[in-house]
PyMOL Python script that loads the backbone (N, CA, C, O; Angstrom):
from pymol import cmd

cmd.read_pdbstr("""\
ATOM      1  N   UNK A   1     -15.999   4.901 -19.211  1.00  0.00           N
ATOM      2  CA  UNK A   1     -15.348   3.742 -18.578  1.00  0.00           C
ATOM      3  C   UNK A   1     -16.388   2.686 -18.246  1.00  0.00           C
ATOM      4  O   UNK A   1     -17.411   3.164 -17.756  1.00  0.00           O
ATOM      5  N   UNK A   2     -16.381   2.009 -18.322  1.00  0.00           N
ATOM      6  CA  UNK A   2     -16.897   0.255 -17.913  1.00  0.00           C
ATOM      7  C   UNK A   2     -16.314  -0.257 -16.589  1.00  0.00           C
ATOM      8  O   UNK A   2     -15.130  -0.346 -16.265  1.00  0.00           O
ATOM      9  N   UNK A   3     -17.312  -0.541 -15.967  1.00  0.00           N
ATOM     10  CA  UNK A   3     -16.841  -1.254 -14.547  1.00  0.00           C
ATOM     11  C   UNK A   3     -15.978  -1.929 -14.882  1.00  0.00           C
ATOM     12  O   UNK A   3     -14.930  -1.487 -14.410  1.00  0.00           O
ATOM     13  N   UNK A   4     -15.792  -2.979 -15.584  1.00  0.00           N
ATOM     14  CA  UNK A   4     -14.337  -4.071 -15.976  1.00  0.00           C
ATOM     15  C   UNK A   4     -13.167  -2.980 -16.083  1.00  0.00           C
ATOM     16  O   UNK A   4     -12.315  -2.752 -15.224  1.00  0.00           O
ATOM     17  N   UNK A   5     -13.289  -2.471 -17.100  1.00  0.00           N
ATOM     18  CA  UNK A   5     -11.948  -1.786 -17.153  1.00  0.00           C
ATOM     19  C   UNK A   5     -11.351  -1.227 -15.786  1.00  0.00           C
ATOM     20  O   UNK A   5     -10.185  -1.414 -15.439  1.00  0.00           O
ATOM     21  N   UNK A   6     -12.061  -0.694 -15.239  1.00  0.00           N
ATOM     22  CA  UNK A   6     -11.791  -0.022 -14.010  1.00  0.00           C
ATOM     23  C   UNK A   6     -11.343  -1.338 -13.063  1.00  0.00           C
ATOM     24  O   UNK A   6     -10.527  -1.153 -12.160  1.00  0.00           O
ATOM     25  N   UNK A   7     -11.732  -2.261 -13.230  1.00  0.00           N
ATOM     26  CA  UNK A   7     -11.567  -3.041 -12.314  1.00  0.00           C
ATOM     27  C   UNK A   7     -10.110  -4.107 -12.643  1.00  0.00           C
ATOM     28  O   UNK A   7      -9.297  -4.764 -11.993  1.00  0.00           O
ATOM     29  N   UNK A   8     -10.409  -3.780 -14.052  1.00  0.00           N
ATOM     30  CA  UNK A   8      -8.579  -4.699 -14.661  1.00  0.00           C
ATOM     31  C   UNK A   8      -7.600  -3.789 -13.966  1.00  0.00           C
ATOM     32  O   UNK A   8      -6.761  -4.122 -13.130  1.00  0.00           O
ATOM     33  N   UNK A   9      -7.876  -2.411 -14.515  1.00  0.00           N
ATOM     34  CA  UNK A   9      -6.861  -1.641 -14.120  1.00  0.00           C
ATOM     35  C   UNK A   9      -6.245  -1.488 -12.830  1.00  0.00           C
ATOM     36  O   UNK A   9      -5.053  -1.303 -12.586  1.00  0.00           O
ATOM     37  N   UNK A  10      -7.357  -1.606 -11.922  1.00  0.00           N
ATOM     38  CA  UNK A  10      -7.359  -1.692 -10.230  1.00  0.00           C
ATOM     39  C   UNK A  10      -5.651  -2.758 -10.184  1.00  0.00           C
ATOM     40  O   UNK A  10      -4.477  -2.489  -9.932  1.00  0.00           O
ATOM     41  N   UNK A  11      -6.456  -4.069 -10.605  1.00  0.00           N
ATOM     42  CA  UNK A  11      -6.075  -5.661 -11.004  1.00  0.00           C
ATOM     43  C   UNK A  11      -4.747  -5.438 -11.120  1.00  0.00           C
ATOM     44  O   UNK A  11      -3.974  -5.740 -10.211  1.00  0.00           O
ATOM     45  N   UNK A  12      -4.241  -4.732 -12.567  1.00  0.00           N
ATOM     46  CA  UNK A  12      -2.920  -4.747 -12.953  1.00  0.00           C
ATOM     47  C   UNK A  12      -2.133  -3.839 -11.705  1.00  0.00           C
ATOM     48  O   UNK A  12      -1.079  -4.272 -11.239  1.00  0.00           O
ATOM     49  N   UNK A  13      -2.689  -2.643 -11.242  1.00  0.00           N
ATOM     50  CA  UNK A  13      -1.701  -1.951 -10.434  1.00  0.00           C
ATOM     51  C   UNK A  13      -1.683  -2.688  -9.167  1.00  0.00           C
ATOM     52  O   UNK A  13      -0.820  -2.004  -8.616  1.00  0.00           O
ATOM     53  N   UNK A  14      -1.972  -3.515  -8.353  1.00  0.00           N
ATOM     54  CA  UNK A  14      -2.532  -4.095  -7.587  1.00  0.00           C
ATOM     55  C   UNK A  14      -1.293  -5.462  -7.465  1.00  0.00           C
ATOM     56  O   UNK A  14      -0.719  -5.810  -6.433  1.00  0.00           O
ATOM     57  N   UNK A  15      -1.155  -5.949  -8.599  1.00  0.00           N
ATOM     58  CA  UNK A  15      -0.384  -6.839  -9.106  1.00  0.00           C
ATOM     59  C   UNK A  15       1.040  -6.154  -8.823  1.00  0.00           C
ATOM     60  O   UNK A  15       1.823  -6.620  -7.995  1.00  0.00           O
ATOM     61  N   UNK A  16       1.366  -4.746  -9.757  1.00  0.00           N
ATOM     62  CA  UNK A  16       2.070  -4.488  -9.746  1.00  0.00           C
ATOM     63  C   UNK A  16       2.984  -4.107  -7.984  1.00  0.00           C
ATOM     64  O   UNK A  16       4.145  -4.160  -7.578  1.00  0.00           O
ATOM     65  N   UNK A  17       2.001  -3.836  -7.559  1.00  0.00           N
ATOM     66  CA  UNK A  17       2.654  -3.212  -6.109  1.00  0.00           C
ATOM     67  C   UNK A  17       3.221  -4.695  -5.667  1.00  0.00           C
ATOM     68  O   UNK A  17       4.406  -4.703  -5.335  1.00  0.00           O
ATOM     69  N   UNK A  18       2.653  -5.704  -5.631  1.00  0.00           N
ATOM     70  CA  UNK A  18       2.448  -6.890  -5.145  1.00  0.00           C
ATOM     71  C   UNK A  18       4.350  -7.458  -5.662  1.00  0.00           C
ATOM     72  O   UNK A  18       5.173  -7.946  -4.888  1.00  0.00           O
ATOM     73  N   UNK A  19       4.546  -7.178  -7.101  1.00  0.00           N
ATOM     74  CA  UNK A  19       5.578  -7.188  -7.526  1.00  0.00           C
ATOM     75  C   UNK A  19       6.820  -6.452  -6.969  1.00  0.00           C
ATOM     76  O   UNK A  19       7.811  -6.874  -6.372  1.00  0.00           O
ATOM     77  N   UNK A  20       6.566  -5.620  -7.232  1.00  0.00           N
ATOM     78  CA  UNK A  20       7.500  -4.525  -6.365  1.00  0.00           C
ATOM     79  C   UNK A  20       7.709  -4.989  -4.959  1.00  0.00           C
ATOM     80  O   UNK A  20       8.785  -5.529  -4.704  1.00  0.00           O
ATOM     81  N   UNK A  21       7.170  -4.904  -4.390  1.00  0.00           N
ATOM     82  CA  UNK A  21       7.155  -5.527  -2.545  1.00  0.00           C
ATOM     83  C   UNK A  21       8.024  -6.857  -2.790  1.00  0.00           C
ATOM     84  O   UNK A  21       9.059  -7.029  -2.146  1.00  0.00           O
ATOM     85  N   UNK A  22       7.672  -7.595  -3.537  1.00  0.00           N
ATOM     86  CA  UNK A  22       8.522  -9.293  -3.305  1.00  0.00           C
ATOM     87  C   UNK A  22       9.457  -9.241  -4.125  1.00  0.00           C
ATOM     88  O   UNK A  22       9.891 -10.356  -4.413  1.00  0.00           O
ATOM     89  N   UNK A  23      10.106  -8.130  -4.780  1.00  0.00           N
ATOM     90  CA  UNK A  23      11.165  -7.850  -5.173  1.00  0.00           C
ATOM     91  C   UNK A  23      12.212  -6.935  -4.060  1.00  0.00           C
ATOM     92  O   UNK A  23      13.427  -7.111  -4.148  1.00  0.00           O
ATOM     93  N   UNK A  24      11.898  -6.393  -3.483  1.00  0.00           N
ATOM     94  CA  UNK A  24      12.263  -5.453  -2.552  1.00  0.00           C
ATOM     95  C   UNK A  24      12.550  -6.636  -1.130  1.00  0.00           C
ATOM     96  O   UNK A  24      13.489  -6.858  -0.365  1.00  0.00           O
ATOM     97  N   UNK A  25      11.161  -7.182  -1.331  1.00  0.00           N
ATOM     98  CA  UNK A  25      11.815  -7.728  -0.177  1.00  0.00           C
ATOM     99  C   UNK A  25      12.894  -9.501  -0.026  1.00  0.00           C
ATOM    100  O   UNK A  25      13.333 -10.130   0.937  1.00  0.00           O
ATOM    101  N   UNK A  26      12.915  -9.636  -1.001  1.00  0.00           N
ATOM    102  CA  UNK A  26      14.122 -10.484  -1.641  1.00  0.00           C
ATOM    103  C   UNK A  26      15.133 -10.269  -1.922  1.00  0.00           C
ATOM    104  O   UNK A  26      16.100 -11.030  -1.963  1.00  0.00           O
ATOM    105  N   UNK A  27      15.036  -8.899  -2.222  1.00  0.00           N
ATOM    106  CA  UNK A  27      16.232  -8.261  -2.361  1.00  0.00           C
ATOM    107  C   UNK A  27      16.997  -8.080  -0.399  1.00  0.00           C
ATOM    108  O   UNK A  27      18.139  -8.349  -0.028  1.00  0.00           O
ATOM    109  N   UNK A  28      16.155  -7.698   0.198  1.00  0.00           N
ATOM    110  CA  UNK A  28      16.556  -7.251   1.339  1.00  0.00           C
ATOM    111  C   UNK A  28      16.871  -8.439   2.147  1.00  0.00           C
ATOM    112  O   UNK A  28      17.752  -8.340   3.001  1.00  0.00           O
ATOM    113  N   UNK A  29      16.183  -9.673   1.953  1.00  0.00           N
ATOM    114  CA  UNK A  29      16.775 -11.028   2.482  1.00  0.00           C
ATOM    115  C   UNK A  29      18.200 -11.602   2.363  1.00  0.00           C
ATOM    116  O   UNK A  29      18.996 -11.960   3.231  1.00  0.00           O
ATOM    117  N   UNK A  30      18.274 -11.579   1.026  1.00  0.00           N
ATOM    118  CA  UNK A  30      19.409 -11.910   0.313  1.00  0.00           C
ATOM    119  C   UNK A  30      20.725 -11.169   1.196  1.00  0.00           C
ATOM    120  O   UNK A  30      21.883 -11.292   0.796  1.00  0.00           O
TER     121      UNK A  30
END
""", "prot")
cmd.dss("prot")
cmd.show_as("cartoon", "prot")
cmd.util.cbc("prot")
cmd.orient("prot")
């Protein structure tokens, strides 16, 4: 592994939670 990779990957899941949460919580506004 390569520090970058490790660190995209961090990046993308990171993103992803970020997604999830402001979906969830838009949902729960609504």
């Amino acid at each position: 592994y390569s520090p970058r990779i490790i660190q995209e990957r961090n990046l993308n899941f990171f993103r992803n939670k970020i997604d999830f949460f402001c979906q969830s919580y838009i949902t729960e506004s609504e």
